[in-house]
BALOBA-1460 file (C-alpha; in Angstrom, 3 decimals):
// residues 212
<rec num="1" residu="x" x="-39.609" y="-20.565" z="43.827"/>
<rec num="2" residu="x" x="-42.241" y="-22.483" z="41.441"/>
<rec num="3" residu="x" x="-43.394" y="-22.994" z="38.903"/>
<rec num="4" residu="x" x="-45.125" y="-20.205" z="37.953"/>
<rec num="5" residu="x" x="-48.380" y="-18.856" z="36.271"/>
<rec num="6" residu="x" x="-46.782" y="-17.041" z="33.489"/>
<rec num="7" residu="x" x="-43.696" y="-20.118" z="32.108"/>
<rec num="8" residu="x" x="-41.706" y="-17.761" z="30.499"/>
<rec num="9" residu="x" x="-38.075" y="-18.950" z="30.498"/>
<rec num="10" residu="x" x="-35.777" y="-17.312" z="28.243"/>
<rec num="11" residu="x" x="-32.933" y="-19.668" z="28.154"/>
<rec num="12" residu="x" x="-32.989" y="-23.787" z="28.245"/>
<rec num="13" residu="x" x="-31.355" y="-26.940" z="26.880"/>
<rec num="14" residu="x" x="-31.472" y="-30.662" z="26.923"/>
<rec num="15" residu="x" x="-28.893" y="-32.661" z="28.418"/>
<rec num="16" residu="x" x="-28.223" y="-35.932" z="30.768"/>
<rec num="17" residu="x" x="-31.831" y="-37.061" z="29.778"/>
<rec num="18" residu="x" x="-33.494" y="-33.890" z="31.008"/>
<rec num="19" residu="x" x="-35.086" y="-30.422" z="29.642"/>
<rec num="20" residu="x" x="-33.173" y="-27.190" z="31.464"/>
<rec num="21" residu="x" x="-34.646" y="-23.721" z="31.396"/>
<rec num="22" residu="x" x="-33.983" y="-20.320" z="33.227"/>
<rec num="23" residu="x" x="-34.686" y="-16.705" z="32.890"/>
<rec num="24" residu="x" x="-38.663" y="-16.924" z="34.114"/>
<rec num="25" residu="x" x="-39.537" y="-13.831" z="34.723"/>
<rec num="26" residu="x" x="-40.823" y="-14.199" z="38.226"/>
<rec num="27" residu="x" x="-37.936" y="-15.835" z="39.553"/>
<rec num="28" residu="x" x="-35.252" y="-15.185" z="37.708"/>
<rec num="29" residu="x" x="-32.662" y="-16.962" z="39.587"/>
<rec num="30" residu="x" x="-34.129" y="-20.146" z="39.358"/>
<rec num="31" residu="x" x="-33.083" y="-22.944" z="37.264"/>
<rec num="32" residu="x" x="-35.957" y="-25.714" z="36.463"/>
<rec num="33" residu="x" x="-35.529" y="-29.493" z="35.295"/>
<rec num="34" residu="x" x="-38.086" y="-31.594" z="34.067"/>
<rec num="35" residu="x" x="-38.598" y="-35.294" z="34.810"/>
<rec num="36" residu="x" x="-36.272" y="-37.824" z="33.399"/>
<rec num="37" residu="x" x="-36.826" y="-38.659" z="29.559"/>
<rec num="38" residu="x" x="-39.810" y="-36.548" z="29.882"/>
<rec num="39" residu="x" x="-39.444" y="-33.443" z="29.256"/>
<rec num="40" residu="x" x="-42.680" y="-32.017" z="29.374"/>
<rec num="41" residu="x" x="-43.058" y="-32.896" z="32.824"/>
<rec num="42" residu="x" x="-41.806" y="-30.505" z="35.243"/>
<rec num="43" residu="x" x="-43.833" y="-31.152" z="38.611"/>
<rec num="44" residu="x" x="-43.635" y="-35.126" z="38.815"/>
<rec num="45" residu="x" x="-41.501" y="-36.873" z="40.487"/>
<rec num="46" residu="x" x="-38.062" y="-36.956" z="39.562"/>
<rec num="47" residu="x" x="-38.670" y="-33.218" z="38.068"/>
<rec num="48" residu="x" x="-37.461" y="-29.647" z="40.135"/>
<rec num="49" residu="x" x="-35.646" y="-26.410" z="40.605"/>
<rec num="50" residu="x" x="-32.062" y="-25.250" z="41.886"/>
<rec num="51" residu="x" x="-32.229" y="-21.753" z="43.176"/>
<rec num="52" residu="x" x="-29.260" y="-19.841" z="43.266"/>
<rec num="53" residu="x" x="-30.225" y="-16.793" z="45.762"/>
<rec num="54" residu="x" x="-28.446" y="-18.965" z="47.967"/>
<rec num="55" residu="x" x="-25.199" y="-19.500" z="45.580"/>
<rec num="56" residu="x" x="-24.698" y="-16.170" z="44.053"/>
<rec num="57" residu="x" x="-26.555" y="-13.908" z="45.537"/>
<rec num="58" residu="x" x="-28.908" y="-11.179" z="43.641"/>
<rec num="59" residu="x" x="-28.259" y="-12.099" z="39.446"/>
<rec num="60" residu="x" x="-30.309" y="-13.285" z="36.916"/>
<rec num="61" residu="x" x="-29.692" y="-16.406" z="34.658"/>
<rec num="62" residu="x" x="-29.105" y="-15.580" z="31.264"/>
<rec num="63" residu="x" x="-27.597" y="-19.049" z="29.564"/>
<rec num="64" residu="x" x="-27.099" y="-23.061" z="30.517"/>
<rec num="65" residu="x" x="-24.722" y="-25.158" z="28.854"/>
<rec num="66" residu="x" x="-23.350" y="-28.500" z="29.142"/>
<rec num="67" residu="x" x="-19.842" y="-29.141" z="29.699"/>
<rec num="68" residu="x" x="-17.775" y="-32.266" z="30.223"/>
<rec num="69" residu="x" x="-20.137" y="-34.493" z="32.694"/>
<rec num="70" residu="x" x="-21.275" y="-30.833" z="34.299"/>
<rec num="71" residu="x" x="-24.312" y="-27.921" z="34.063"/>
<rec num="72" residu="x" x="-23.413" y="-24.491" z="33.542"/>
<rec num="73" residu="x" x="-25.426" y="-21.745" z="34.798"/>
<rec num="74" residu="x" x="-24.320" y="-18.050" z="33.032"/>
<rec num="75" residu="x" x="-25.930" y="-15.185" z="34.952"/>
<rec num="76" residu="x" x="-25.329" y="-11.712" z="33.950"/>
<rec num="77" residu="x" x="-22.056" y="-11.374" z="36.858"/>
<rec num="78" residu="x" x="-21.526" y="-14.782" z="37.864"/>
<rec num="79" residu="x" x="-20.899" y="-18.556" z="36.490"/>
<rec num="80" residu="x" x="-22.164" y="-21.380" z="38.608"/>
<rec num="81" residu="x" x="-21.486" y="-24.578" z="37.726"/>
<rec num="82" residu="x" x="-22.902" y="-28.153" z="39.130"/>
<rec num="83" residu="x" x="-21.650" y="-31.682" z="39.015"/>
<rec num="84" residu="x" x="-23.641" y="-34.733" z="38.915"/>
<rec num="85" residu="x" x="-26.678" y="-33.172" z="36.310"/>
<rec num="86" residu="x" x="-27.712" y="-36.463" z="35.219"/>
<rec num="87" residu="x" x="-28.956" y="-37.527" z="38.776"/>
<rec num="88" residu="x" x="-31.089" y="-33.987" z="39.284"/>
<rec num="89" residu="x" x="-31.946" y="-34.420" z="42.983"/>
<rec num="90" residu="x" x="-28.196" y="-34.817" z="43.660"/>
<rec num="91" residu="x" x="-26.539" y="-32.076" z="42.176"/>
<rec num="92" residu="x" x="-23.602" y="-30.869" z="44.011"/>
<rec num="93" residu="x" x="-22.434" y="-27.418" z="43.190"/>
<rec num="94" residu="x" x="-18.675" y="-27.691" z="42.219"/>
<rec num="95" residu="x" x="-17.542" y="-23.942" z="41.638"/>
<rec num="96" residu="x" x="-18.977" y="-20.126" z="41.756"/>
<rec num="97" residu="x" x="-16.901" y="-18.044" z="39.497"/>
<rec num="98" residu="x" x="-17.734" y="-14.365" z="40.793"/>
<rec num="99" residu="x" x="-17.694" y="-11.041" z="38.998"/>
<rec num="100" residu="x" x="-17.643" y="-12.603" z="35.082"/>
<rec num="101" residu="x" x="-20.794" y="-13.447" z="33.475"/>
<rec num="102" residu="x" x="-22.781" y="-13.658" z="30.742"/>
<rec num="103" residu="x" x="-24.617" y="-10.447" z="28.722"/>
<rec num="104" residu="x" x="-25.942" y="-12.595" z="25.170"/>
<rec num="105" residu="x" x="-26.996" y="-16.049" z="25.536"/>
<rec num="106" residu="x" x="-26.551" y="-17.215" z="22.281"/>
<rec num="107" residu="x" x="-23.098" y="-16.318" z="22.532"/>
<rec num="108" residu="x" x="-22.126" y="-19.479" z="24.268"/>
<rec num="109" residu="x" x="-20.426" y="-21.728" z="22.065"/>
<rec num="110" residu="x" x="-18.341" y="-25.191" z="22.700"/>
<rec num="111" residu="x" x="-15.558" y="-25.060" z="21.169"/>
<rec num="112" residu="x" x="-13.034" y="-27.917" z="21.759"/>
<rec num="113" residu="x" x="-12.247" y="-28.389" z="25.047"/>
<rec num="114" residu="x" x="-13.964" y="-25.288" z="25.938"/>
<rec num="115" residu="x" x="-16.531" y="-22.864" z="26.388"/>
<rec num="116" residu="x" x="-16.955" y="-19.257" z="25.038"/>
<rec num="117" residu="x" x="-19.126" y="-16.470" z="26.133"/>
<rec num="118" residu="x" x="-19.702" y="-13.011" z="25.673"/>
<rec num="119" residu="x" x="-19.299" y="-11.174" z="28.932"/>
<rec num="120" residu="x" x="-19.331" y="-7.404" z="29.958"/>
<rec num="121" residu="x" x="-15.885" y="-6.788" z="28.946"/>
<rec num="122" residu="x" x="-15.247" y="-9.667" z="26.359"/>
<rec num="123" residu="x" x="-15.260" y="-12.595" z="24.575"/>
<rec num="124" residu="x" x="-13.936" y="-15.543" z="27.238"/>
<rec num="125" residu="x" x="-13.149" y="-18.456" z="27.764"/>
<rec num="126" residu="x" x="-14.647" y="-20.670" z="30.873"/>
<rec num="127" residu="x" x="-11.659" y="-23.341" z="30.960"/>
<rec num="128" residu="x" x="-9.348" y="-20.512" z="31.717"/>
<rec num="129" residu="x" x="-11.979" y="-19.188" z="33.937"/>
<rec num="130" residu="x" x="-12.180" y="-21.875" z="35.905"/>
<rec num="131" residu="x" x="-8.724" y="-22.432" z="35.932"/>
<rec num="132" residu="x" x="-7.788" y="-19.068" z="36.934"/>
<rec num="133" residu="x" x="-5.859" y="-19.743" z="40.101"/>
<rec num="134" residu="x" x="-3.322" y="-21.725" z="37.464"/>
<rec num="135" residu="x" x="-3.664" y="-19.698" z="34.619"/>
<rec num="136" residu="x" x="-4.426" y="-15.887" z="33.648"/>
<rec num="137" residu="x" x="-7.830" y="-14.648" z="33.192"/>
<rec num="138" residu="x" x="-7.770" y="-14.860" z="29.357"/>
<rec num="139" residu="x" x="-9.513" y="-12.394" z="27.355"/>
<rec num="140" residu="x" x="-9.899" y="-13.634" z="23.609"/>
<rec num="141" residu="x" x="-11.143" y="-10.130" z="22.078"/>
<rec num="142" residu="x" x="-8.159" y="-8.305" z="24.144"/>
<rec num="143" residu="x" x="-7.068" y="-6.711" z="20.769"/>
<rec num="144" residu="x" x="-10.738" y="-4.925" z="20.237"/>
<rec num="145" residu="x" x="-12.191" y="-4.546" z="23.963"/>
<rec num="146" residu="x" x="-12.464" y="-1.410" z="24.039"/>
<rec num="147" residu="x" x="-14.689" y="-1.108" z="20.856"/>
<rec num="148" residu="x" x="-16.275" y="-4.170" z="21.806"/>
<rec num="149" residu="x" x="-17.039" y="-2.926" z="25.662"/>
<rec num="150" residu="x" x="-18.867" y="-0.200" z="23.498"/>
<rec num="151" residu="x" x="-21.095" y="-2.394" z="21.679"/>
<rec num="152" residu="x" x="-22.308" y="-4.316" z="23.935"/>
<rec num="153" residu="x" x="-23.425" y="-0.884" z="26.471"/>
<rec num="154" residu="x" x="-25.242" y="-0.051" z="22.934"/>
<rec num="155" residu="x" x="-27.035" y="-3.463" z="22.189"/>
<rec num="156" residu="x" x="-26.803" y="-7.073" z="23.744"/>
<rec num="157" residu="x" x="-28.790" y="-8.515" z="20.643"/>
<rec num="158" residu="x" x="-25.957" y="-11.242" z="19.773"/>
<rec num="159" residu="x" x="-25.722" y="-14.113" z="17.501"/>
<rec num="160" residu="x" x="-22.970" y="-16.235" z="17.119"/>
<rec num="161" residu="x" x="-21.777" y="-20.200" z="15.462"/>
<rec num="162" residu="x" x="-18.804" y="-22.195" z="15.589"/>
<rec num="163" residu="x" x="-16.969" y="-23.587" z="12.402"/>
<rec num="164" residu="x" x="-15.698" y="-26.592" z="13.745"/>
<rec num="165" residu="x" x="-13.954" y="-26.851" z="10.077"/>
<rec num="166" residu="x" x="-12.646" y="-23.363" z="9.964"/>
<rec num="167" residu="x" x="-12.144" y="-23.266" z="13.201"/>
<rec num="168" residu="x" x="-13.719" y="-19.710" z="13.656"/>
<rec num="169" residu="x" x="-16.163" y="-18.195" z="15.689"/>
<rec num="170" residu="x" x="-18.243" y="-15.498" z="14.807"/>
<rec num="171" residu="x" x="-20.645" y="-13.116" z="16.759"/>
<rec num="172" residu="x" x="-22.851" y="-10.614" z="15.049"/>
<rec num="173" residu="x" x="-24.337" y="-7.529" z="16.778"/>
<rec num="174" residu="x" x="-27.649" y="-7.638" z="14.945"/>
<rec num="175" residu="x" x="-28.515" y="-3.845" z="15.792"/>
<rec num="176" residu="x" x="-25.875" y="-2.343" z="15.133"/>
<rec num="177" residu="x" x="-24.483" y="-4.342" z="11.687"/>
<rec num="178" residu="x" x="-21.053" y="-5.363" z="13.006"/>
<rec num="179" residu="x" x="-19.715" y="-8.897" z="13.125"/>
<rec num="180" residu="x" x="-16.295" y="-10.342" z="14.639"/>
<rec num="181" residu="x" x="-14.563" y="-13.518" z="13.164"/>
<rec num="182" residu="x" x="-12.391" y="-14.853" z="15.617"/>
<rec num="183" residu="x" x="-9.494" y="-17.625" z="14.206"/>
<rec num="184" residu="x" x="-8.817" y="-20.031" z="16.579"/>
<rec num="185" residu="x" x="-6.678" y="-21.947" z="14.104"/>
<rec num="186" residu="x" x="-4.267" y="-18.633" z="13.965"/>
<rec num="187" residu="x" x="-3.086" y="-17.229" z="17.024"/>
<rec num="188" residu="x" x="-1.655" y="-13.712" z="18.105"/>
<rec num="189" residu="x" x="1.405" y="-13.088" z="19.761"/>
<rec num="190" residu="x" x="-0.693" y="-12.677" z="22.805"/>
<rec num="191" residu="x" x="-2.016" y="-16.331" z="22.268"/>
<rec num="192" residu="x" x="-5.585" y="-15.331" z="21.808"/>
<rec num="193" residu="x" x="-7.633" y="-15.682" z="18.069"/>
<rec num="194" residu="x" x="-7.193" y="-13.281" z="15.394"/>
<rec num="195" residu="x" x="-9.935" y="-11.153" z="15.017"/>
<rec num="196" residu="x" x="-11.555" y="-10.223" z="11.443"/>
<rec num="197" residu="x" x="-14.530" y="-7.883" z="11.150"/>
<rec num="198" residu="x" x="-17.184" y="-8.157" z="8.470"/>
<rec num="199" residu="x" x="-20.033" y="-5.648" z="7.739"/>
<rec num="200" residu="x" x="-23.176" y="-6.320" z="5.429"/>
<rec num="201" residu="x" x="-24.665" y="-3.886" z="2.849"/>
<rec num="202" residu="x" x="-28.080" y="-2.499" z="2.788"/>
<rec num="203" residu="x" x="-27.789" y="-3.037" z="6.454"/>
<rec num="204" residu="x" x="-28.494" y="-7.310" z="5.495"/>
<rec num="205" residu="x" x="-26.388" y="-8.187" z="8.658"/>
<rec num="206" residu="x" x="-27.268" y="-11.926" z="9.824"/>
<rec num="207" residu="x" x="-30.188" y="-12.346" z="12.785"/>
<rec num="208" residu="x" x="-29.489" y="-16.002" z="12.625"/>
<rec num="209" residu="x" x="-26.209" y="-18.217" z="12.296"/>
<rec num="210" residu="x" x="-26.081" y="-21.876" z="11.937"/>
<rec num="211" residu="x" x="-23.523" y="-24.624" z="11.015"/>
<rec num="212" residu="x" x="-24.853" y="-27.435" z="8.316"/>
């Protein structure tokens, strides 16, 4: 892994004093970091790569996200995530979560305590992912999986924002004109968010979302 001719990464973020990206075509399991507080360096000193062929196997990185102190890598079947971010050379990998991963990028949202992503079956939640030899794999779309588990074999093109004031979370399937409004200020029975949908006319359905 390198840095490559064609720079094409299709994910990335800044955090602990560093630019993040992912998704390059030509090595698609390759996370890259740029230099510290300069990040438009990614070959100096100080700058490099984690590749996960070794972690997780054969996936393909599809979102990064801070969280608490620690770097989240979402591929498409499995979460990896890394301690100690801010020191680059000296990551240490703290936990492979294997078989759950991440189909939309900008479904990834922190919300709380917590992170949410879209994955192949669901909307869910990585602090009960992580904690799932204490606590049940939660699913927070449980009441419209099925439907949803359709969508997403139609279209992966996904939007979403978090209301911190409302406390809801909305995703938007931008091909297909459907978007859900989760409450996580009102909870089901089952303990996951009520779920709301909302269509647009004139097929007008948002492409973008953003909290001001």
């Amino acid at each position: 892994a390198s840095i490559s001719t064609l720079f094409d990464p299709s994910c990335g973020m800044g955090a602990y004093g560093r630019v993040w990206v992912g998704g390059v075509t030509e090595d698609p399991n390759v996370v890259f970091y740029s230099k510290l507080l300069d990040g438009d360096d990614w070959t100096g000193t100080g700058a490099g790569l984690i590749d996960l062929k070794t972690v997780w196997g054969n996936d393909e990185i599809v979102a990064l996200a801070p969280f608490y102190g620690q770097l989240v890598i979402f591929g498409k079947n499995n979460i990896v995530i890394f301690d100690n971010p801010e020191s680059g050379g000296t990551l240490a990998l703290n936990e492979v979560i294997r078989g759950i991963g991440c189909v939309a990028r900008d479904s990834v949202q922190a919300i709380a305590d917590d992170l949410v992503f879209l994955s192949s079956t669901g909307l869910r939640s990585l602090a009960r992912t992580t904690e799932k030899d204490k606590l049940p794999l939660q699913d927070l779309s449980l009441a419209i999986k099925d439907t949803l588990i359709r969508n997403i074999q139609q279209s992966t093109k996904v939007k979403s924002v978090y209301l911190d004031n409302e406390g809801i979370y909305i995703m938007s399937f931008v091909d297909k004109n459907i978007q859900y409004v989760f409450d996580f200020k009102h909870s089901t029975p089952a303990q996951t968010p009520r779920i709301t949908t909302w269509t647009f006319s004139n097929d007008r359905e948002p492409a973008s979302l953003i909290q001001t």
